[in-house]
C-alpha positions as CSV (number, residue, x, y, z in Angstrom):
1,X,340.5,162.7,-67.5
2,X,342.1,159.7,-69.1
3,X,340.0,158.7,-72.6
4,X,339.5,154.6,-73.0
5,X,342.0,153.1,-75.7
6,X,341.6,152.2,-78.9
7,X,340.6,148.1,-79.3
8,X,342.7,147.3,-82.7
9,X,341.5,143.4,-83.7
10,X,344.0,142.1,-86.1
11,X,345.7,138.8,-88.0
12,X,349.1,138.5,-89.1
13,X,347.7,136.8,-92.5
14,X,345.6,139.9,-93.2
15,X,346.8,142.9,-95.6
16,X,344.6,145.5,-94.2
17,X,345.8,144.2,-90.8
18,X,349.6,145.5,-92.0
19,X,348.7,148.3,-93.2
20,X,346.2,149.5,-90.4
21,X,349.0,148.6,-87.9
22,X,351.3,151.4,-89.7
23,X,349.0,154.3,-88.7
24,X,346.8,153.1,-85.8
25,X,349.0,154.6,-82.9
26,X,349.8,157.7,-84.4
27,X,346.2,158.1,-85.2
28,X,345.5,157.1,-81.5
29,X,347.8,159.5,-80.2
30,X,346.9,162.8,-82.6
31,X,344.1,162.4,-80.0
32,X,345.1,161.1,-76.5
33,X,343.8,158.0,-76.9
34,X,346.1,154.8,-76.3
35,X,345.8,151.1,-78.8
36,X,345.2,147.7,-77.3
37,X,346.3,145.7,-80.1
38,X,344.4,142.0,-80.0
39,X,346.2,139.4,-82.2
40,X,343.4,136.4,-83.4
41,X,342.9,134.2,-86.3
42,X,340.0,135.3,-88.9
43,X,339.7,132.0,-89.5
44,X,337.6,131.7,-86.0
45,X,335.9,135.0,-86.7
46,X,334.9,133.8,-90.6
47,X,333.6,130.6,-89.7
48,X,331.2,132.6,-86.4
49,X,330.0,134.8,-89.1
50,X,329.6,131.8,-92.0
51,X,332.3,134.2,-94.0
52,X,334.7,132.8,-96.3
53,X,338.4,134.9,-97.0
54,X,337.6,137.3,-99.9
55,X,340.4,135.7,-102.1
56,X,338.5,132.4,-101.9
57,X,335.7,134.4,-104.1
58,X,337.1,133.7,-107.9
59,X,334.9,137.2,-108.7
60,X,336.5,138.9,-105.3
61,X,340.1,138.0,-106.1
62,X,341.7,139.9,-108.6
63,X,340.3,143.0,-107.2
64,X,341.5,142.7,-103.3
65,X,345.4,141.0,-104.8
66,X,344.9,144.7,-106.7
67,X,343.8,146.3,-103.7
68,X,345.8,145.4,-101.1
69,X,349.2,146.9,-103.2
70,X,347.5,149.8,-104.2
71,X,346.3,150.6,-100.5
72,X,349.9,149.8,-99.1
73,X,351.2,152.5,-102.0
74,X,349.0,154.8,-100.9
75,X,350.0,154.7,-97.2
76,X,353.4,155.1,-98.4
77,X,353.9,151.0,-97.3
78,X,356.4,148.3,-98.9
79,X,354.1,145.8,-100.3
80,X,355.0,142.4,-101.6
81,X,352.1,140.0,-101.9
82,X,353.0,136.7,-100.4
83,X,353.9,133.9,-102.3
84,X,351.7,131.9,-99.6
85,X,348.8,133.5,-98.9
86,X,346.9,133.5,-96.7
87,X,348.3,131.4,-93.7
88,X,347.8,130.3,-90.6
89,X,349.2,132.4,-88.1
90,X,348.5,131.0,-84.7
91,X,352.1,130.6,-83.8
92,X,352.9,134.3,-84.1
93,X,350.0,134.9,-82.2
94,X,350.9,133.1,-79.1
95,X,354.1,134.3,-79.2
96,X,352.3,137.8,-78.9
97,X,350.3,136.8,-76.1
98,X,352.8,135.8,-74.3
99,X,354.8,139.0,-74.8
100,X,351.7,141.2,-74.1
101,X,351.2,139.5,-70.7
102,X,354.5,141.4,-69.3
103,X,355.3,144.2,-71.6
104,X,352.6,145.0,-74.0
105,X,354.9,147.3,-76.4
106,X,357.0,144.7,-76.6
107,X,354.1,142.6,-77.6
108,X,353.0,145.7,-80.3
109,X,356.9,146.0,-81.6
110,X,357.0,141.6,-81.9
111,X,353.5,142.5,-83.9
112,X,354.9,145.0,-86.3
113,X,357.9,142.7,-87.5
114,X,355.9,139.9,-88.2
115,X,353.4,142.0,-90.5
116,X,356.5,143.5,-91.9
117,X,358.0,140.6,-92.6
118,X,355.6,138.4,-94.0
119,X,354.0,141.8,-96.6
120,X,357.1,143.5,-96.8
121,X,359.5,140.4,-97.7
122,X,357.5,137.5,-97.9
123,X,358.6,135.9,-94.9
124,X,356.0,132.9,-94.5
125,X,354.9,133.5,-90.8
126,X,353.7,129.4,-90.7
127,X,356.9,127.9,-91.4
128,X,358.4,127.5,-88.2
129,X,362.0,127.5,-89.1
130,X,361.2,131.2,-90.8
131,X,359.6,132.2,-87.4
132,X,362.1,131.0,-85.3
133,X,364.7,133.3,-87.5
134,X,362.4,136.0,-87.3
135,X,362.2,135.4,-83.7
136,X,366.0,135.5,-83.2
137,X,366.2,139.1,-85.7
138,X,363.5,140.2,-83.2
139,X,365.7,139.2,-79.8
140,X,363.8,136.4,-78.7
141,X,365.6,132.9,-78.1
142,X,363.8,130.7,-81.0
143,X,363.8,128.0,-79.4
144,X,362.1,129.4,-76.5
145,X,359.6,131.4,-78.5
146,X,358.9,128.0,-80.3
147,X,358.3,126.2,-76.8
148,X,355.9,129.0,-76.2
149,X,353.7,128.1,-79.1
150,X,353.4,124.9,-78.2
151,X,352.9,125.6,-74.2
152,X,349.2,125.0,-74.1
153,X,348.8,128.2,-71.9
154,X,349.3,130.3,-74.8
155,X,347.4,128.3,-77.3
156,X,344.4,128.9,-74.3
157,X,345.1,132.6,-74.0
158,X,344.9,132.8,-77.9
159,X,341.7,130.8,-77.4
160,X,340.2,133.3,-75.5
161,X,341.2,136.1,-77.6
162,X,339.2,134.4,-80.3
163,X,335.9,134.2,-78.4
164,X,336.5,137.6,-77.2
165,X,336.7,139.2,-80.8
166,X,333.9,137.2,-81.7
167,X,331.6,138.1,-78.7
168,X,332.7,141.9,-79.6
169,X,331.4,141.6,-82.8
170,X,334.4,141.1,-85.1
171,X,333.9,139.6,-88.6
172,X,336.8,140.5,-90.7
173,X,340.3,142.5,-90.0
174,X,341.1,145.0,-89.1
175,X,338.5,145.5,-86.6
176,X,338.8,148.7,-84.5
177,X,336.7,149.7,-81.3
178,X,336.3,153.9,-80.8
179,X,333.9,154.0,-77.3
180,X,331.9,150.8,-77.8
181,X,331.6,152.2,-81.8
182,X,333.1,148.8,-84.0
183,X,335.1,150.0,-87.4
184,X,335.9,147.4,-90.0
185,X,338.7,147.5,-92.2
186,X,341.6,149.8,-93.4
187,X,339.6,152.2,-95.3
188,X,338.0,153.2,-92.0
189,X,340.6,155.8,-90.9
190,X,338.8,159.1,-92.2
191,X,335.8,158.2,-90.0
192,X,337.4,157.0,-86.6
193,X,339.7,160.3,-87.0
194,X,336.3,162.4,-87.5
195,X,335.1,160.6,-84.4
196,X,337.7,160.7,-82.5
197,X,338.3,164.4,-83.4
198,X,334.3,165.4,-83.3
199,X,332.7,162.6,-81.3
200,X,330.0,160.3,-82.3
201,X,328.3,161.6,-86.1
């Protein structure tokens, strides 16, 4: 009996995001279970839940720069915190969308350089020149994958992907979905492996 997939809600400006993305599938498969990966903006999801981006807290912001290093250390991750941070990201997002309609590992491995890029080596994911280069060291023809961000199509599909995350509950990233049971954030893992090891608890 096939088990449902894993829902993994993420942003390519979010830390957690990157270093969630690093373990997810092996997690997944340690247990038969397959990932959806969703790309959406947090900004959508912040202003449904009247949320604001932790390092816009003055109090908040020192501690989560801190954390998000020493989390990436700990998961054995390069971690260089963006000169430009956070960003928009909608660009990289359609471009994912549109992958994921056809091949979605293609979608997944377009996913995992961009998050590389922009936390391992500070490549700023919102300047499109940097994205069309990254699109090119991916395979993709830039200027294609640039037409694709501007094809309204893919700003729609993104759209929806919004709403969806939204109507499923999401208020921060990551966001991951274990049978209908919604985990936020990186530090999540030791309880969706307990559940998806024991079941609900």
């Amino acid at each position: 009996m096939n088990k449902p997939p894993i829902d993994f809600y993420f942003d390519f400006s979010s830390p957690y995001s990157y270093i969630t993305s690093e373990w997810i599938e092996a997690l997944a498969a340690r247990h038969g279970r397959t990932v959806r990966w969703h790309a959406v903006l947090l900004g959508v999801t912040f202003q449904a839940a009247e949320l604001k981006p932790p390092v816009a807290h003055p109090i908040k912001r020192d501690y989560v720069l801190r954390d998000f290093a020493r989390s990436a250390r700990f998961e054995g991750l390069p971690y260089t915190q963006p000169e430009v941070f956070p960003i928009p990201t909608q660009n990289a997002a359609r471009v994912f969308w549109w992958l994921n309609e056809n091949d979605p590992g293609r979608a997944v491995a377009w996913a995992r350089a961009c998050l590389r890029a922009y936390f391992a080596r500070g490549v700023n994911l919102s300047d499109p020149e940097a994205l069309k280069a990254l699109a090119a060291e991916f395979g993709l023809e830039p200027d294609h994958a640039e037409a694709v961000w501007n094809e309204p199509a893919w700003k729609e599909r993104l759209k929806r992907a919004n709403e969806s995350a939204v109507a499923a509950g999401m208020f921060g990233a990551p966001y991951v979905i274990v049978d209908g049971e919604p985990f936020w954030g990186n530090d999540r893992k030791a309880q969706i492996e307990r559940w998806l090891s024991q079941g609900p608890f």
